[in-house]
C-alpha positions, 0 to 999 in steps of 0.5 A, a space after each residue: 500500500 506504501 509504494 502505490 502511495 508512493 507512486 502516487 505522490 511521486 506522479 502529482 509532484 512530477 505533473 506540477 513540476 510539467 505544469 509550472 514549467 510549461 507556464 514559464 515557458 508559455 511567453 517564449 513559445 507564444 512568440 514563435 508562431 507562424 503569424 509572428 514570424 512572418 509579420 518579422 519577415 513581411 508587413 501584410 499582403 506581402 509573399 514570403 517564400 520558402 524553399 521547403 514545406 514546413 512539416 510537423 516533422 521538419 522540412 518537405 523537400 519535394 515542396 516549396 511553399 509562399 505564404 501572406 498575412 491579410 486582414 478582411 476589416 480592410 476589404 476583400 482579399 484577391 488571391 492569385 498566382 501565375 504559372 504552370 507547376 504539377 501541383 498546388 494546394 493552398 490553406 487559409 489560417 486564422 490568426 491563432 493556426 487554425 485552418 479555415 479552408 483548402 483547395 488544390 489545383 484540381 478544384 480551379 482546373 489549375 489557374 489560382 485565383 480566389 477572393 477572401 471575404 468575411 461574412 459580411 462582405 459575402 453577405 453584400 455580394 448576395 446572389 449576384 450571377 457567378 462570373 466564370 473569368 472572376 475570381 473565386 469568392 471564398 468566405 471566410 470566418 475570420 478578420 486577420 489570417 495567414 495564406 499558404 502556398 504550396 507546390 510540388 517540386 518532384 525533380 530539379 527540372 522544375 524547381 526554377 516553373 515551382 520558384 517562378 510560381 510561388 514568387 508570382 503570388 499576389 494577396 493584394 490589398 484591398 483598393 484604396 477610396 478616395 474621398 470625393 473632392 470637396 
């Protein structure tokens, strides 16, 4: 009976020990995730590329990735990207990773080109007959997020189309008003 009491003892003593550690820790780690890295790399709207994928096990070498923080309390995003590659996917993440939506090339026969909007500015569009040379409106739920890119590279023959394409990213601001003159 000792030892079980003291197994348990020696349980709730290690946890507090994980616990008061992860608290102290907590500061350094919330400073290294992706929206802060990327806000010290670019301001908003900007691409960031990368050579490799980040994975959750290291770097993907067979993918290259870009990526732009945006914000839709400005207006509508538009997303797009030019070239010809054997393979694309992009995410959409909110500000705190979660993610919020993904496509690949095969669901835009291959050419990228999107507009994020949040509810209401989906709202405002209403029903309004779908353009087929348009961009794709996509709503989503969230004002900041980030926008990743990402390609296949299956060979070195085509890392210089995967390059060109990820650069031509484009997450442009939204249209600047003017004010009528006065």
């Amino acid at each position: 009976m000792a030892k079980v009491f003291y197994a348990i003892i020696e349980g709730l003593v290690g946890a507090g020990i994980v616990h008061v550690a992860m608290l102290l820790l907590l500061p350094a780690l919330s400073q290294r995730d992706a929206w802060t890295s990327l806000a010290s790399a670019a301001p908003l709207y900007e691409t960031v590329a990368q050579d490799r994928a980040p994975t959750a096990l290291g770097q993907d070498p067979f993918f290259a990735s870009a990526a732009c923080r945006f914000d839709l309390s400005e207006g509508p995003v538009t997303v797009a990207a030019q070239g010809s590659v054997p393979f694309w996917s992009i995410s959409v993440y909110g500000r705190e990773g979660q993610n919020l939506y993904s496509l690949t090339d095969r669901a835009l026969a291959g050419q990228l080109g999107l507009v994020l909007l949040d509810p209401s500015q989906a709202a405002a569009q209403g029903n309004a007959e779908p353009d087929p040379q348009a961009p794709t409106p996509v709503r989503i739920d969230t004002e900041e997020g980030i926008l990743v890119l990402r390609s296949f590279n299956p060979d070195p023959s085509w890392t210089a189309s995967v390059r060109a394409f990820l650069s031509s990213l484009r997450c442009s601001r939204p249209a600047e008003t003017t004010a009528p003159p006065q």
